[in-house]
N, C-alpha and C positions, 0 to 999 in steps of 0.2 A: 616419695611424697605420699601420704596419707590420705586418706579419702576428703577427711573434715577440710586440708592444707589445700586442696587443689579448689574443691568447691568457693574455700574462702579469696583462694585468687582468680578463679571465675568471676568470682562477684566483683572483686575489685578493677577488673579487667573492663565490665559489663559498665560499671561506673566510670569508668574512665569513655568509653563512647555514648554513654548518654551523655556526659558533661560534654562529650564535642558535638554532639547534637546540640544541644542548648547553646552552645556558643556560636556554633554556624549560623543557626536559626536566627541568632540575635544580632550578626552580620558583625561580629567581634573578634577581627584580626588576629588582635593579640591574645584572645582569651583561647581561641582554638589553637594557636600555636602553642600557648603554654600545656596545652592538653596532651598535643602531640609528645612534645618534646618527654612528658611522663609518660606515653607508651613505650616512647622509643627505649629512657632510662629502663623499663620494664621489660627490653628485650622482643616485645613485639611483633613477630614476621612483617614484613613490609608489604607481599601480598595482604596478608589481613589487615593493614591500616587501610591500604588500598579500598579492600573489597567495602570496609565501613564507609569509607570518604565518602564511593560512589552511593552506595545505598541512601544515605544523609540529601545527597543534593539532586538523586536522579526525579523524584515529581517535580523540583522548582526550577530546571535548565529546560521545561522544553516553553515553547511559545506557541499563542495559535496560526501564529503567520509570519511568515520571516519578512514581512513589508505592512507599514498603515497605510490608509489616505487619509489622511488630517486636513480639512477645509479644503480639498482637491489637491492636495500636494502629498505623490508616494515618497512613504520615508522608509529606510531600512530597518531592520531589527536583525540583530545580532545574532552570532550561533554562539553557543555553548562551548568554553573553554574547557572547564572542569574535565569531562572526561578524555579531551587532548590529552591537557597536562598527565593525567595518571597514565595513559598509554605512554609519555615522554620518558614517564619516572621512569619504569619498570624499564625503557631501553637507558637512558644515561645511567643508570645505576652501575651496569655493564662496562661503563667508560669509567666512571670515577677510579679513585684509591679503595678500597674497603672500607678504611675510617669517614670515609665521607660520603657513602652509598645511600644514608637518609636526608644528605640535603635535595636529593630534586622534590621529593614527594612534603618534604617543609615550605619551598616553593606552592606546590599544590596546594595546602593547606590553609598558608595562608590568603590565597588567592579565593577558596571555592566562597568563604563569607562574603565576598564580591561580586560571585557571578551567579547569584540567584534571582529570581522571580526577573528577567532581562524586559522582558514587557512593559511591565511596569516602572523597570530603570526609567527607560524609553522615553515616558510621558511623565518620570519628576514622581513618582508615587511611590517610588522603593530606592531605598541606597543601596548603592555598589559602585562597578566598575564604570557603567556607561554613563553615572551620573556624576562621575566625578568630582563626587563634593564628600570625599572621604575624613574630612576632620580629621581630630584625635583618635587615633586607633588605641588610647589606653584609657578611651571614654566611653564608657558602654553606656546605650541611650536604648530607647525602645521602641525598635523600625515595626512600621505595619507586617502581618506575617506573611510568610512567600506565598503566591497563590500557582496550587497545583493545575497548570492550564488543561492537563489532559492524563485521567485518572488511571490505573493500574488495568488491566483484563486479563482474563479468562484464555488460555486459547481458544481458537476454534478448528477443531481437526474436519479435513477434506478427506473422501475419495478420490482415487484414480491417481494415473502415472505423477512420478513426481514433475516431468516439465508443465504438466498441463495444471499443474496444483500453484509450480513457482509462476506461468505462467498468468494464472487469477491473482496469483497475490501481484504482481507486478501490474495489472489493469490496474488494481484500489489505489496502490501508490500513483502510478499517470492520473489517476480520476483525482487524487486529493481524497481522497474516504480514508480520515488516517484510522479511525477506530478498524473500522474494516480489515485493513490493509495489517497493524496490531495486530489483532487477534489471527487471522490466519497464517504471521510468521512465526508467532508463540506456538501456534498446532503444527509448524513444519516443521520448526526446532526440537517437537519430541521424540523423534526416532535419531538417533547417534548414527545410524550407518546414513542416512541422508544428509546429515547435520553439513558437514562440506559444502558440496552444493547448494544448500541455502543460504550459508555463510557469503560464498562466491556471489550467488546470484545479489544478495544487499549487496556487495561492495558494488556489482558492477552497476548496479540503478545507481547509488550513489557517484558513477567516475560519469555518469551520463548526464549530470544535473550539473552543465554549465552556462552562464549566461554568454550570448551571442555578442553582447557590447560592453565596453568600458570606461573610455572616455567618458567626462559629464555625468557619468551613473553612480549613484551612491545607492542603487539596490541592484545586487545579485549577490548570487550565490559564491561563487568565487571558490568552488571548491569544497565546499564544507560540509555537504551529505556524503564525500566518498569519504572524509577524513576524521568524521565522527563513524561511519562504519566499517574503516578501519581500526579504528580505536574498540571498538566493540569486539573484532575478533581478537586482537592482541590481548586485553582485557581478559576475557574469556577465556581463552587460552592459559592465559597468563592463571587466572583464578580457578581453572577447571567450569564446565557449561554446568555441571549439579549445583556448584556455588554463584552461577553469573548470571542471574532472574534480572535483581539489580541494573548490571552491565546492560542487557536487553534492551532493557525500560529506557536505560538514560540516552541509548545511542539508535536502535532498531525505527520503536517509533518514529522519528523525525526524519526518515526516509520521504514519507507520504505528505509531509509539512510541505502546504504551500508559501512563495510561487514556486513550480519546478519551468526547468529552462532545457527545452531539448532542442532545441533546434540548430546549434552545435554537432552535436553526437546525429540528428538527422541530415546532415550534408555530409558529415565520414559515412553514414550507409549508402545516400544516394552515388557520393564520388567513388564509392569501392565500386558499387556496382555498376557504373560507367566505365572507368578508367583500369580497373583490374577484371570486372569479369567480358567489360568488353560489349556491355548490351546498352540498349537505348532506352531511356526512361519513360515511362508511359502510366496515365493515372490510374493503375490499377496497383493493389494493396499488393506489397511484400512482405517476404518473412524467412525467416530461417539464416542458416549459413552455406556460402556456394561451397564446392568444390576449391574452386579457383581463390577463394578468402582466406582456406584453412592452408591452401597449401603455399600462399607466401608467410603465414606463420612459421612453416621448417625452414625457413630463410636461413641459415646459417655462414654468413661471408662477412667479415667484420668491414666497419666502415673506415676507409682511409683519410689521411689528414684532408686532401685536397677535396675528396667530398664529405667533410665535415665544415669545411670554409665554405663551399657552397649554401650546405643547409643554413649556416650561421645566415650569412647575407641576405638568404631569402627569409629567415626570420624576424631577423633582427632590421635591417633593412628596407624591404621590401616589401609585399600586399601578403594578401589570404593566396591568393592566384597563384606566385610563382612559389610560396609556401605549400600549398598541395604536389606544382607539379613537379617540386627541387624533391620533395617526400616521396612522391610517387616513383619521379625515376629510380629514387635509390630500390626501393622494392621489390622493381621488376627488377635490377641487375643484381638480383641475389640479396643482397644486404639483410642483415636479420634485425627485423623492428626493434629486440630487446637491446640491440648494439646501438641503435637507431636513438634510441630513448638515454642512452647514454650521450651521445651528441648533445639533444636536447636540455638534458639536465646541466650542464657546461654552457650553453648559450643562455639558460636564465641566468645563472651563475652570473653570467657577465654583465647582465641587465642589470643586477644588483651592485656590481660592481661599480657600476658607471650613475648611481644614483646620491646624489648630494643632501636632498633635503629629509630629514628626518620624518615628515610627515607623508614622504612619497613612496616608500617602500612597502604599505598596505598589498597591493597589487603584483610586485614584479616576488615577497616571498610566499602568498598564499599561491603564486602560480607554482614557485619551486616547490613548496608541498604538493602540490600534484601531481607531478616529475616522481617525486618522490613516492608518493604512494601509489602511483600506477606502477613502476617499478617493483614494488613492493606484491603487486597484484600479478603480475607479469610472474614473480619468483613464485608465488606462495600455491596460486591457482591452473590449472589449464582450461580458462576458459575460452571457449570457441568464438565469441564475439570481440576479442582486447583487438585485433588489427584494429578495429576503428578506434578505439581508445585512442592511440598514436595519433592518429588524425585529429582528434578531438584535443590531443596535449600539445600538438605544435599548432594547431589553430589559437590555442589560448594564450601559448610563449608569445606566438606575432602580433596578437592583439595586446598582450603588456608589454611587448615593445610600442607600440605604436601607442600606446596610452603614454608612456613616458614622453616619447616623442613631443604629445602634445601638451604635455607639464614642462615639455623648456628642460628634460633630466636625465642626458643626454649629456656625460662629461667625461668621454675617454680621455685617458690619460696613463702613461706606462707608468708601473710599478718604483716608486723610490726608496732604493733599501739605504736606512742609515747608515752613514759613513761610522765605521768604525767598529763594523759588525763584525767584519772579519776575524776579529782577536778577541771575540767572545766566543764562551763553550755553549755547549749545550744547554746547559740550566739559564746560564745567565741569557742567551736568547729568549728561551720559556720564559723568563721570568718577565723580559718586556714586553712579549705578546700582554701575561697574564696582567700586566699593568694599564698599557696601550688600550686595552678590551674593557680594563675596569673602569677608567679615565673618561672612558669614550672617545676615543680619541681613535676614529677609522682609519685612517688617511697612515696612523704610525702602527696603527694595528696588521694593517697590509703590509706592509715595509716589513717588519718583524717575524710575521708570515713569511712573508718572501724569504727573508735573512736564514732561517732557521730552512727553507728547503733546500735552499742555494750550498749553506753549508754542514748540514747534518741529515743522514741518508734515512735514520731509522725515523719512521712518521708517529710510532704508536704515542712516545711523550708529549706530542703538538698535541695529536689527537685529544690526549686526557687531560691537557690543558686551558683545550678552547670549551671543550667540555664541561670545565670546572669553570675556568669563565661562564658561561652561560648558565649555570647554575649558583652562580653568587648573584648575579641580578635576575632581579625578578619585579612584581606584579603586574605582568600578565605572560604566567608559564606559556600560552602560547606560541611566545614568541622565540623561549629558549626551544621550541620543538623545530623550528625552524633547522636552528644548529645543529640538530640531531639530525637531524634528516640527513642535513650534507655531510654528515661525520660518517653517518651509513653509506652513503651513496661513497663515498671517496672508498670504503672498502668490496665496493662491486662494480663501481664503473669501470669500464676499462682502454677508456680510452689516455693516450700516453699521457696527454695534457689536463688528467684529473685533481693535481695541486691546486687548481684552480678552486674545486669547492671547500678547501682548506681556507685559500685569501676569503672567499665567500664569507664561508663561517664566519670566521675573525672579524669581517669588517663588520657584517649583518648584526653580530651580539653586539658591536660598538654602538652602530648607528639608528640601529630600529627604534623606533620613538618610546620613549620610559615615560612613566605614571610615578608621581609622586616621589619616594626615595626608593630606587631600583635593588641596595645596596641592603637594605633594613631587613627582608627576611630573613637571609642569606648571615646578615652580622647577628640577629635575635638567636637564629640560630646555632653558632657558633658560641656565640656566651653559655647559654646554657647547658651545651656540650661539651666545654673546655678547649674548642678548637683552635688556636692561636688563630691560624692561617685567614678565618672568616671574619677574621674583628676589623 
């Protein structure tokens, strides 16, 4: 290609992401997916649409408070889908067929015109998701513009050891000083060989910012500072850190975004230090990591059925109380927390399982995301503080148990595999999931599930089935990250009974509450590509 050929397809390139700016901007469904859909024909890297998307939407996802008080009454505000969704793409991409590796991030796309300026959703002053008055998405109209809550910075580089640099920057984030907090993780992120441990140190402020109650609460966090900075390192990763300034912006900042909710993650410090190092509590300041902390981390004993039914019962079951000390015993007799956390991700599993109402599921999958991405923090990190995480992830399982509990959502019931399963193959099982899941229809989506584990040994085809289910519905990709999760988790748990996050999957893509037509990006998409399968 010739120098003048290449410049002129730069340019054409360069115009194709201004046009999805302008369209995002304009909060234009259709008109950014039609954008997309010309990159893609254009061959495009999927990183690089990626890396655009976020750039586009990373000033108008953040907010100044993840809560108002409107006339004395606190109300929630939202986290940021957008850069989920693209952490989801880049993993289901991995699950799909080849041919269909750009429908997650069409998902994304046409979602991100939705989940901009969310503050202002909020109070009826900006269309999108939260205001759910999406009209004609082939009606382009001209919404007030996003307002950037909280502007771009400068790093600011420190002296001195790195703990005592991450340790400032973690005060700004506790105090709320997001600016603050900003610019001295932009200066810690300039050196590559420290780049890790910074990395680590966000994720772990993020798995520590969980609210203490659930029930009646329609403000907490629920998760969603660790799973936007985990989104940030995958991200990053995923684009290289010279290309991920962007990435930063949209996920690092809102670390320091208040309310932060520690007093969860403060009873796993105080309980380790009672019940595993063995000392009495007293009001003087602590800090550090014992001996005695790091060394139930070399835990290596996997957990057996009969103490996995235990932990179940005290979670699922039971209080905070015998959930500590069902968790506790396992630790001292060996058990290794990361096996431990496999347990756990099986009892949300079941939480989920045993929930009926569309509207109730908020709570019991944002908990499995955190299952999820402590696990994920547990493989990727060795950081010195995760025993408490564990503590902090089954104190949060037994409170969304016990939230359902008091929603009356609560419907064990074993598994019903259609008669008639047995003298179907392989495909033609996949094919009912893939129907049963599109249908919505949980209850046959499970059954189908079951069917196909019951009689076909190889899992990878389910796998890229539920996958591609969860990726034909959409608006709000969030939710297919959910399925992602357990599709991962089902390749690292190890405990025997991990079919389980399989039924999960399937049912969760069926039943989680949809917006609007679930089925419409997913079919836009497929027209335009020639995909029969999406129509």
């Amino acid at each position: 290609m010739d120098v003048n050929t290449a410049q002129e397809r730069s340019s054409v390139v360069r115009g194709l992401y201004d046009k999805l700016e302008d369209r995002v901007l304009m909060r234009d469904q259709k008109g950014a997916s039609d954008v997309y859909y010309e990159l893609v024909r254009a061959n495009r890297p999927l990183n690089e649409i990626v890396a655009e998307g976020v750039r586009i939407h990373a000033p108008y996802t953040h907010v100044p408070y993840h809560e108002r008080m409107d006339d004395g009454y606190p109300n929630f505000v939202n986290n940021d889908h957008c850069l989920l969704s693209a952490r989801a793409t880049i993993n289901l991409k991995r699950m799909l067929p080849p041919h269909l590796a750009m429908l997650p991030m069409a998902q994304t796309i046409w979602y991100i015109p939705t989940g901009l300026d969310i503050w202002n959703q909020k109070i009826n002053k900006a269309p999108g998701h939260y205001t759910r008055l999406r009209g004609d998405s082939t009606t382009v109209q001209s919404p007030p513009a996003p307002v950037a809550c909280w502007p771009d910075q400068e790093p600011l580089p420190q002296a001195g050891p790195l703990k005592e640099r991450l340790n400032n920057w973690m005060t700004q984030v506790h105090r709320g000083n997001v600016i603050d907090a900003y610019r001295l993780f932009l200066g810690l992120m300039q050196d590559p060989t420290e780049r890790r441990d910074v990395l680590a140190e966000m994720c772990f402020a993020g798995l520590i910012d969980v609210q203490d109650r659930l029930l009646h609460n329609r403000s907490y966090t629920t998760g969603h500072k660790a799973y936007r900075a985990r989104s940030t390192v995958e991200l990053g990763n995923a684009l290289g850190w010279d290309n991920a300034h962007n990435v930063i912006y949209a996920g690092a900042l809102d670390i320091a975004v208040g309310p932060r909710w520690y007093s969860t993650y403060e009873v796993a410090c105080n309980y380790i230090k009672m019940m595993i190092e063995g000392e009495a509590l007293h009001a003087v300041p602590y800090g550090g990591v014992s001996e005695a902390e790091l060394a139930v981390l070399r835990n290596r004993e996997p957990v057996n059925q009969q103490e996995a039914v235990e932990l179940t019962t005290a979670i699922m079951r039971q209080g905070e109380i015998e959930t500590l000390e069902t968790l506790t015993k396992l630790l001292k007799s060996g058990k290794d927390p990361r096996r431990i956390l496999d347990v756990i991700q099986l009892i949300v599993a079941q939480i989920i399982l045993e929930t009926r109402d569309q509207a109730a599921f908020n709570m019991p999958h944002h908990c499995y995301e955190y299952q999820n991405t402590l696990a994920w923090f547990y493989d990727t990190f060795d950081h010195p503080r995760r025993l408490r995480l564990l503590y902090v992830a089954a104190m949060f399982a037994n409170r969304v148990a016990y939230h359902q509990q008091g929603l009356g959502e609560v419907h064990s019931a074993p598994t019903q595999v259609p008669s008639g399963a047995r003298a179907l193959d392989a495909a033609q099982l996949l094919d009912r999931v893939d129907a049963a899941i599109c249908t919505l229809n949980g209850e046959e989506a499970v059954g189908w599930t079951q069917a196909y584990c019951d009689n076909v040994s190889d899992r990878a085809p389910l796998v890229q089935r539920i996958a591609l289910a969860a990726c034909k519905l959409g608006n709000d990709p969030h939710n297919q990250e959910i399925a992602q999760c357990m599709l991962m988790d089902f390749g690292t748990n190890r405990q025997p009974d991990r079919d389980r996050l399989l039924l999960a999957a399937s049912y969760h893509t069926a039943m989680h509450r949809k917006y609007g037509d679930p089925m419409e990006a997913g079919r836009r998409f497929g027209h335009a590509m020639g995909l029969s399968e999406l129509h």
